[in-house]
C-alpha positions in Angstrom: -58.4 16.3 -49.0 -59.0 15.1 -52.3 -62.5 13.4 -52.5 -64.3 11.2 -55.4 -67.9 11.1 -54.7 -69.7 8.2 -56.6 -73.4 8.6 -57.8 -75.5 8.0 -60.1 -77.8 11.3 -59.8 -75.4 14.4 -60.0 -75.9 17.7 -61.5 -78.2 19.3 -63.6 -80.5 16.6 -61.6 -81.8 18.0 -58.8 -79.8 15.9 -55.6 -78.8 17.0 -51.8 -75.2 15.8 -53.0 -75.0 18.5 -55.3 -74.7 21.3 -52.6 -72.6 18.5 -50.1 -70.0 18.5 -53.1 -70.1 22.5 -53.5 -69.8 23.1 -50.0 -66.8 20.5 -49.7 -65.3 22.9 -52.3 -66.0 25.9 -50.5 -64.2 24.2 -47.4 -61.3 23.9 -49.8 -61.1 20.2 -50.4 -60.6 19.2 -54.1 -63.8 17.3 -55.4 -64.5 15.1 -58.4 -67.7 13.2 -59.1 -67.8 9.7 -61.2 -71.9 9.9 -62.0 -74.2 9.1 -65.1 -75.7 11.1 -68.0 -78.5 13.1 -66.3 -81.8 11.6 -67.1 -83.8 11.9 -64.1 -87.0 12.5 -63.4 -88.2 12.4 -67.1 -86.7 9.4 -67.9 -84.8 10.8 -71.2 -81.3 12.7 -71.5 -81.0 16.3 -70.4 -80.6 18.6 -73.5 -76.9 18.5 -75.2 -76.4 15.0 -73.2 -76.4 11.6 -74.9 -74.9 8.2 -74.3 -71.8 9.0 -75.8 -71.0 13.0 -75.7 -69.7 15.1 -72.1 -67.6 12.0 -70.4 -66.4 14.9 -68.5 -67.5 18.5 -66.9 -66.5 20.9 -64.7 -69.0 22.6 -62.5 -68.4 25.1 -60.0 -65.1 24.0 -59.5 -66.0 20.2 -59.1 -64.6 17.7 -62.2 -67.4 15.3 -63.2 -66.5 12.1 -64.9 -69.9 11.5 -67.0 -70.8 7.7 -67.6 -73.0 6.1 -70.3 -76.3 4.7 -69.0 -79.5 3.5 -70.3 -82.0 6.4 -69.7 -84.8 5.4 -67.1 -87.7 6.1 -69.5 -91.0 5.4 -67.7 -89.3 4.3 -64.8 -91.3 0.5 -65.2 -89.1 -2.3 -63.8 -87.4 -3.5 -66.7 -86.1 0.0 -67.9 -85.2 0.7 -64.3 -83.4 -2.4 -64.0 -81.6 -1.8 -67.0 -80.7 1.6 -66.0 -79.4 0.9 -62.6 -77.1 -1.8 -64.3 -75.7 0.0 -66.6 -74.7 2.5 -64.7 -72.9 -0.1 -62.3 -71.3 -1.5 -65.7 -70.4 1.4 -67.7 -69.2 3.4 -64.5 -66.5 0.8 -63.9 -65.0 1.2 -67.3 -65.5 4.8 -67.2 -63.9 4.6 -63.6 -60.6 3.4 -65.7 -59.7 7.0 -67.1 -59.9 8.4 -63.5 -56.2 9.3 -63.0 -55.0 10.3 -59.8 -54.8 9.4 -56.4 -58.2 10.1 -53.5 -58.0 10.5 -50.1 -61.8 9.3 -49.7 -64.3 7.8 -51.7 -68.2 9.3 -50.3 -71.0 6.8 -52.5 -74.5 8.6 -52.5 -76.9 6.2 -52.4 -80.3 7.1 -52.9 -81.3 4.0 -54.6 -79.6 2.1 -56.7 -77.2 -0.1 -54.3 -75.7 -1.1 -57.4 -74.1 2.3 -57.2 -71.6 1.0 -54.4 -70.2 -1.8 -57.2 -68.2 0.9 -59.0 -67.0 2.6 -56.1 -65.5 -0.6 -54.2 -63.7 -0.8 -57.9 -62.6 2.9 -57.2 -61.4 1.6 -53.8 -59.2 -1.6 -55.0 -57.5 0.5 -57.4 -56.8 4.0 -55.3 -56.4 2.5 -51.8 -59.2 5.4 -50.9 -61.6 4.2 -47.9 -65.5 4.3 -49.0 -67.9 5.7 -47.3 -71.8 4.7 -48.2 -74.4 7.0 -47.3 -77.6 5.5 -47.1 -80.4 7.5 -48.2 -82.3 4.2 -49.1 -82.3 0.4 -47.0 -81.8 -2.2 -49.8 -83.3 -4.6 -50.5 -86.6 -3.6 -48.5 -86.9 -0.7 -50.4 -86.9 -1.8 -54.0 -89.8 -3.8 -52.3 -91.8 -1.4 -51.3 -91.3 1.3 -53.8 -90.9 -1.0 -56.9 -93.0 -3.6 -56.1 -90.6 -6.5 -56.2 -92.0 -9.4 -53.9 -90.1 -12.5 -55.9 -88.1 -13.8 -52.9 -84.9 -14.9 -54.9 -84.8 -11.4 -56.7 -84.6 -10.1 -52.8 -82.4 -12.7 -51.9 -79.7 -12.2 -54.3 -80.5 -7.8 -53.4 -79.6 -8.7 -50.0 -76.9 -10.5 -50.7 -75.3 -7.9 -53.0 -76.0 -5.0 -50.5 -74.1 -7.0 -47.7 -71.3 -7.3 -49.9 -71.3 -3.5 -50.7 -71.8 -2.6 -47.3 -68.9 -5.2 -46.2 -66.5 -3.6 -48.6 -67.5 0.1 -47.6 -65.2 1.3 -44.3 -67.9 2.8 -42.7 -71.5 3.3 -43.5 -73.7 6.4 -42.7 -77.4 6.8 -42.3 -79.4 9.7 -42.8 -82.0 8.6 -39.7 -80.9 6.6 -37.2 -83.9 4.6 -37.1 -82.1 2.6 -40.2 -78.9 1.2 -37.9 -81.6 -1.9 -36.6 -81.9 -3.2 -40.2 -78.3 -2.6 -41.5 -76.8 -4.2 -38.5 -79.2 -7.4 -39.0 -77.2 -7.0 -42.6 -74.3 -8.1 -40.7 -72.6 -4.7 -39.8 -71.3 -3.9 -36.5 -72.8 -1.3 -34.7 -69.2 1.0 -34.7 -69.2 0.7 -38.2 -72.1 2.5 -38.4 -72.4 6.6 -38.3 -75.4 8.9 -38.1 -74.9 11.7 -40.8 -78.9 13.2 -41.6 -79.2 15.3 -44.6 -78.7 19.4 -44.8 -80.2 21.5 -47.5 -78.6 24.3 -49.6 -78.3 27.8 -48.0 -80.5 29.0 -50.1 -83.3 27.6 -48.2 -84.2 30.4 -45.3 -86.8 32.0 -43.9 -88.0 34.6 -46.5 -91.3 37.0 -47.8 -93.4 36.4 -50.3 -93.0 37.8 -53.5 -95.4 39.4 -56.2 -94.0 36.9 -59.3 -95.0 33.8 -57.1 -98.1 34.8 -54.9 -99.5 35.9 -58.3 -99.0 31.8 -59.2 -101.1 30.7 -56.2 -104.9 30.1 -56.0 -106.8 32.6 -53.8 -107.9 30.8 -50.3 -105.4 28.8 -48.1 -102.9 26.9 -49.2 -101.1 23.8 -48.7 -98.4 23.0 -50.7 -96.6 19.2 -51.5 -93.2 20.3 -52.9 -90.7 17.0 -55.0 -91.3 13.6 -56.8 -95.3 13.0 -57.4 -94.3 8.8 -57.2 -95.8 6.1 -55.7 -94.3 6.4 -52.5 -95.4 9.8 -51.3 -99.2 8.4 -51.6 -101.7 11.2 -53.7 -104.3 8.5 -53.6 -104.4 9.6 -50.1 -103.8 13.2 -50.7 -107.0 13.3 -53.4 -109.0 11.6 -51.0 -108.5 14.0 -48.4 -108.8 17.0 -51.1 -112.4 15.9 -52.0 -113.3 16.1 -48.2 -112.0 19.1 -47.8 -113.7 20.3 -50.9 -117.2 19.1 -49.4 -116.5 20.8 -45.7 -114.2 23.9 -46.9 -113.9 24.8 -50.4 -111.5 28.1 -49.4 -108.6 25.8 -48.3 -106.6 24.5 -51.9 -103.9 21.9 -52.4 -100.9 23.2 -54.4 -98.5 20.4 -55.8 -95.6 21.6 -56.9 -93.1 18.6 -59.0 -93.0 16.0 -61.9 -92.8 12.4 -61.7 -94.6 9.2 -62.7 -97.7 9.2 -61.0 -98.7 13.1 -62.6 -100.7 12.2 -64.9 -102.8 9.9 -62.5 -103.0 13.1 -60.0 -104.0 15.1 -63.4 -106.8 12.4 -63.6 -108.1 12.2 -60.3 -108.3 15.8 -60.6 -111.0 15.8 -63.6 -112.6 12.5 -62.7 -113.6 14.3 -59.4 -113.2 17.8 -60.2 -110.7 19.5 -58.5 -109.7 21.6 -60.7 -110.7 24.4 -58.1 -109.0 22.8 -55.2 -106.2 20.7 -56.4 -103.4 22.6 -58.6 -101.0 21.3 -60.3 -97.9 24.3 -60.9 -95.5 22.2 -62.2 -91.5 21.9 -61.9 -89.7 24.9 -60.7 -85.9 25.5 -60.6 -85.0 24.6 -56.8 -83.4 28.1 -55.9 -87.4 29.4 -56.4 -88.0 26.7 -54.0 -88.0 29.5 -50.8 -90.3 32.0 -52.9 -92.8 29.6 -53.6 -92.9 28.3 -49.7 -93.4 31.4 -48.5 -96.6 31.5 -50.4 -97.8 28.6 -48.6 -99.8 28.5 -45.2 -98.5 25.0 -44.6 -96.1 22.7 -46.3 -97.4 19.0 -47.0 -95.2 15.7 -46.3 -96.7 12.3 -47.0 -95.6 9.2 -47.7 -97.4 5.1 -48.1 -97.5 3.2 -44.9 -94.7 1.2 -45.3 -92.8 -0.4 -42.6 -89.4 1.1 -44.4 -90.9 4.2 -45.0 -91.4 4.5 -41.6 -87.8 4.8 -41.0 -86.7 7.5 -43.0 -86.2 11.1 -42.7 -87.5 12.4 -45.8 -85.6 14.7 -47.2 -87.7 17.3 -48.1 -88.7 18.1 -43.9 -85.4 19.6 -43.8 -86.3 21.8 -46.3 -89.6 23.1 -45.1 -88.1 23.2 -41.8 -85.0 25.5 -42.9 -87.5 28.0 -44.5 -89.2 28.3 -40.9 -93.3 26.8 -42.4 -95.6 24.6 -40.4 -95.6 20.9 -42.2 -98.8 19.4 -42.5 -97.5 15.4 -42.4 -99.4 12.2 -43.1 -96.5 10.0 -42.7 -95.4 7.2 -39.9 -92.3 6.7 -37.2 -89.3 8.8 -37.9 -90.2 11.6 -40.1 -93.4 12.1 -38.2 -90.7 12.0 -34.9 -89.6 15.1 -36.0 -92.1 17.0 -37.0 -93.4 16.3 -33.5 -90.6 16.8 -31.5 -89.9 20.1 -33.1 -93.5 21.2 -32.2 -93.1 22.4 -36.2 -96.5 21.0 -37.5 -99.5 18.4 -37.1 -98.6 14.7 -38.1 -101.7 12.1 -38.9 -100.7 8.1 -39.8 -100.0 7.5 -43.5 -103.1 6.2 -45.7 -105.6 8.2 -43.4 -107.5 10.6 -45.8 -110.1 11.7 -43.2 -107.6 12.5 -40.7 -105.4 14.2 -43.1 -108.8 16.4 -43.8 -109.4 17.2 -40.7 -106.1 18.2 -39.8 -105.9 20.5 -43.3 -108.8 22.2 -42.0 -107.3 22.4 -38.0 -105.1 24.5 -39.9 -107.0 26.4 -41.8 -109.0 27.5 -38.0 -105.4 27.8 -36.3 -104.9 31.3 -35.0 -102.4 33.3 -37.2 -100.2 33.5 -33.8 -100.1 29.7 -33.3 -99.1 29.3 -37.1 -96.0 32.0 -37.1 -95.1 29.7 -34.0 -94.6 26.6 -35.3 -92.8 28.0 -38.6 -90.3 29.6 -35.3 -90.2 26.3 -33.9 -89.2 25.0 -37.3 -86.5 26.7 -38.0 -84.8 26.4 -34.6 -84.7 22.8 -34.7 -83.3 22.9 -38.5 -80.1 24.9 -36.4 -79.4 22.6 -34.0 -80.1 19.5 -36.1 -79.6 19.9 -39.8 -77.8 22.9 -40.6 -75.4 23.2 -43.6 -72.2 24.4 -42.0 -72.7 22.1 -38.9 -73.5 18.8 -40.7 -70.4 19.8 -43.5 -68.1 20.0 -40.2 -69.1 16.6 -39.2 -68.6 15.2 -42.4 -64.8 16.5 -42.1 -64.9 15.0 -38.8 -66.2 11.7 -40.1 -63.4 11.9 -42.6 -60.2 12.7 -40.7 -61.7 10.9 -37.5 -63.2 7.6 -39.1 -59.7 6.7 -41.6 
């Protein structure tokens, strides 16, 4: 098959669609991406990129078709606004110098929506069916996330995200718990296909290594891996470190990322000295992702209480599960589901900084046996649910069954 993929976060950015395209590759199908100049999370092109140089790229066998955008920059709601448009704008022109026919069209759409608009252009012109992939419910979460609470703002959001999902031939969702909302959006239930996320197969049970225990703090460990933003909640994560500091001083809290809420973390820390029990390492290429988790005693998952967030699967408990490490979660409903159900951790309700300590340190007294146990149990349920290989087969089945 010969596959477009549409999204605005592609390579060098760090995405889940990166490995989906290279593994579509490696199944032999011929892949090209239309996405935008890399700029996230710092909010500012990537080295050698700028709005007008590399319109187009090949990586690892995939063509990228590279379109202007206004950089992100602090991510506050005017520059993101400005950046999700004009991506939506300048995409569609780009979209224009695409020759060639595609068999399907797969949008990525880890917020914006907007990034659907180009790809339904894609679709008029190619006769290619779309499929959107959820990774975010618009407009609920713009709310939640961004903050956004004026009613017509929401209103016209909705209205644009029915139309995308209208024009899309079938829509998949990477947790189920999403098909209530999207079908209240007016799409029928068929139309509708559960397709979770996978991780790259890189991720896997592995030792520790010198180079990276020798970056860790001495005691025991919990480590938050990905975006520090507003949604995955460190005012909840400090508050729980300064109890834990107060009952346990041995048991430390490594964050491992970037985003816009660091330099609040880097605050907290030195307004209520942390700086022996709350680390922050910094970003680190994702294929050292494994060596750094096998440092860790537990991995740490948290997000705000938000009725939306309580729907998603974030993405980063397929990680931890795939390298076989008990999660430590303060999250609610779906993701929380999992960790449960896959006996792989201990979940507390989001925004509960006292529970969340008391669970660290539950940890820290678990038996060494009942530990190695839940990273086993972890890594079983990534096979049967998330795998690579088996969620790339049902994405071919998706495709030639779901024309």
């Amino acid at each position: 098959m010969k596959i477009l993929i549409v999204t605005q976060y592609f390579w060098p950015e760090n995405f889940r669609i990166n490995d989906l395209a290279l593994a579509l590759i490696e199944r032999g199908h011929d892949v090209e991406v239309l996405t935008g100049k890399p700029n996230y999370p710092q909010g500012k092109f990537y080295d050698s990129y700028s709005f007008f140089s590399k319109g187009l790229e090949i990586w690892n066998g995939v063509k990228i078709h590279r379109s202007p955008l206004i950089p992100r920059g602090n991510s506050g709601g005017l520059r993101l606004m400005l950046n999700y448009l004009s991506f939506a704008f300048f995409s569609i022109i780009r979209s224009f110098s695409i020759g060639g026919d595609f068999d399907k069209i797969l949008v990525y759409e880890p917020s914006p929506i907007t990034v659907g608009i180009p790809a339904i252009f894609m679709k008029r012109r190619k006769k290619a069916n779309i499929y959107f992939w959820v990774q975010d419910l618009w407009p609920q979460s713009v709310s939640a996330a961004g903050g956004i609470t004026n009613k017509y703002i929401i209103k016209l959001l909705d209205k644009i995200t029915q139309w995308i999902y209208k024009a899309s031939d079938k829509v998949l969702i990477q947790s189920e718990a999403f098909r209530e909302i999207i079908n209240k959006q007016g799409v029928e239930d068929k139309k509708i296909l559960f397709y979770p996320n996978s991780v790259e197969s890189i991720f896997q049970v592995t030792s520790p290594k010198t180079e990276f225990l020798s970056l860790m703090p001495k005691g025991f460990n919990i480590m938050f891996a990905g975006n520090i933003g507003e949604s995955q909640d460190f005012e909840t994560i400090i508050e729980a470190a300064k109890i834990v500091k107060s009952v346990n001083p041995e048991i430390k809290w490594v964050i491992l990322g970037d985003g816009r809420k660091k330099s609040y973390v880097e605050d907290k820390i030195k307004e209520f000295g942390l700086e022996g029990n709350l680390y922050l390492l910094g970003s680190f290429p994702v294929n050292q992702m494994p060596y750094f988790y096998a440092c860790a005693d537990c991995l740490l998952v948290s997000l705000k209480r938000d009725y939306i967030f309580s729907l998603t699967i974030p993405s980063k408990i397929q990680s931890y599960l795939a390298c076989g490490k008990p999660i430590l979660a303060s999250l609610d409903g779906e993701g929380g589901r999992i960790i449960t159900e896959a006996k792989a951790g201990l979940v507390v309700e989001s925004e509960n900084p006292t529970e969340l300590a008391t669970r660290a340190i539950d940890f820290y007294n678990m038996s060494k046996t009942d530990i190695d146990q839940m990273g086993v149990n972890a890594r079983n349920y990534f096979d049967v649910n998330f795998e690579r290989e088996l969620l790339v087969d049902r994405l071919e089945q998706i495709f030639y069954n779901h024309a």
